[in-house]
C-alpha positions as CSV (number, residue, x, y, z in Angstrom):
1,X,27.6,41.0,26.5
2,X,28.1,44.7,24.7
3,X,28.7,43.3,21.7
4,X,26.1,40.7,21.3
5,X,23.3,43.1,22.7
6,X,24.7,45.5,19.8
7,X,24.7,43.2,17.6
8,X,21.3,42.3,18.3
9,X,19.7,46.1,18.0
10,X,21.6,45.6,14.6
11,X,19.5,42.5,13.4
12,X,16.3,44.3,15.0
13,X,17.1,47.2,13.1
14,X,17.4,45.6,9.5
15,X,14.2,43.7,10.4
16,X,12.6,46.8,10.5
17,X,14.0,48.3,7.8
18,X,12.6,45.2,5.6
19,X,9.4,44.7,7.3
20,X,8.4,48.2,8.3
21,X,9.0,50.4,11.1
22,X,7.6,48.8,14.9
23,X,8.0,44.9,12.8
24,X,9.0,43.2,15.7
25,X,11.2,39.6,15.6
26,X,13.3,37.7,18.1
27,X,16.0,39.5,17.6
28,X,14.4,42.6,19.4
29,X,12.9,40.2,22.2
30,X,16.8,38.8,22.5
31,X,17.8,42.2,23.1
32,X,15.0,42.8,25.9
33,X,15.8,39.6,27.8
34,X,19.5,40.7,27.4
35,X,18.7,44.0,28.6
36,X,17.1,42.1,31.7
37,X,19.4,40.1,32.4
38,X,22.6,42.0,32.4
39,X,21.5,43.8,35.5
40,X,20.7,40.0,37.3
41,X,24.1,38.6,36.1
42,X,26.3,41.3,37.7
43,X,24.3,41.0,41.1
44,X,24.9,37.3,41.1
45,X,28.9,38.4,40.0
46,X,28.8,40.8,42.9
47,X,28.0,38.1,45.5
48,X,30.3,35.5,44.1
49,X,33.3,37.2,43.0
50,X,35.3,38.3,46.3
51,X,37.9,35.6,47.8
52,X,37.8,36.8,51.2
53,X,41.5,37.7,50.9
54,X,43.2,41.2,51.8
55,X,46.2,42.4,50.7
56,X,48.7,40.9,52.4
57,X,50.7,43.5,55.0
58,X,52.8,46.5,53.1
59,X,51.6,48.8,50.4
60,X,49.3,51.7,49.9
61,X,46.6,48.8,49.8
62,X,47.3,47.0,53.0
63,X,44.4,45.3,54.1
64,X,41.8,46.2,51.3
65,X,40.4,44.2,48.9
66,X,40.7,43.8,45.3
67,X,37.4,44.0,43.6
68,X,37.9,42.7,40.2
69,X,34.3,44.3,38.9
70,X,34.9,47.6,39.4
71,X,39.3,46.7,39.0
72,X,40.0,49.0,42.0
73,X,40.1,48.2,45.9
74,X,37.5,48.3,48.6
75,X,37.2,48.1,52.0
76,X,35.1,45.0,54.1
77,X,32.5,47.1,54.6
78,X,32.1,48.3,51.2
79,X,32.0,44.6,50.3
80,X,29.5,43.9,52.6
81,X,27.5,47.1,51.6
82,X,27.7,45.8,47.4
83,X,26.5,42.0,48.1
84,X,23.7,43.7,50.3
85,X,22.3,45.9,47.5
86,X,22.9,42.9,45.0
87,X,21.0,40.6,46.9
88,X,18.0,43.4,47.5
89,X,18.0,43.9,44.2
90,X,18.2,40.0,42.9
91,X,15.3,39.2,46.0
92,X,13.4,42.1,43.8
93,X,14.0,40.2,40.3
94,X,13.0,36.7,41.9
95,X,9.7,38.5,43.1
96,X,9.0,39.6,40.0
97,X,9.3,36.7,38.1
């Protein structure tokens, strides 16, 4: 995503450059739909991406979950408490649109 918003800004930049400063072209409105998106596509990761499964007994991490967005481990509740911001925030997005 990083890169192709990057890359993006990059086009929009040498459009400018050509055309004159505040020359707008799809590349910048790219960049502003990616810009809106990101946001939407990691609360729709945040609800989908936990498998319910703790780690198994033993360990420093007994009985936490992996969360693979942030690569560390939570807790159920802290779970619970990210997929309820997420879906505030995505219930905000669908308003809006």
């Amino acid at each position: 995503m990083s890169s192709l918003l990057t890359r993006c800004d990059e086009a929009a930049r040498g459009h400018e450059a050509t055309h004159g400063p505040g020359a707008r072209c799809l590349f910048h409105d790219l960049a502003d739909e990616l810009r809106r998106l990101y946001p939407i596509e990691q609360d729709v990761r945040a609800l989908l991406t936990y498998s319910g499964k703790a780690v198994p007994d033993g360990g420093a991490f007994q009985g936490r979950y992996y969360d693979p967005i942030e690569h560390s481990y939570t807790t159920l509740e802290g779970i619970t408490t990210r997929r309820l911001e997420a879906g505030k925030r995505l219930m905000a997005a669908v308003k809006e649109a």
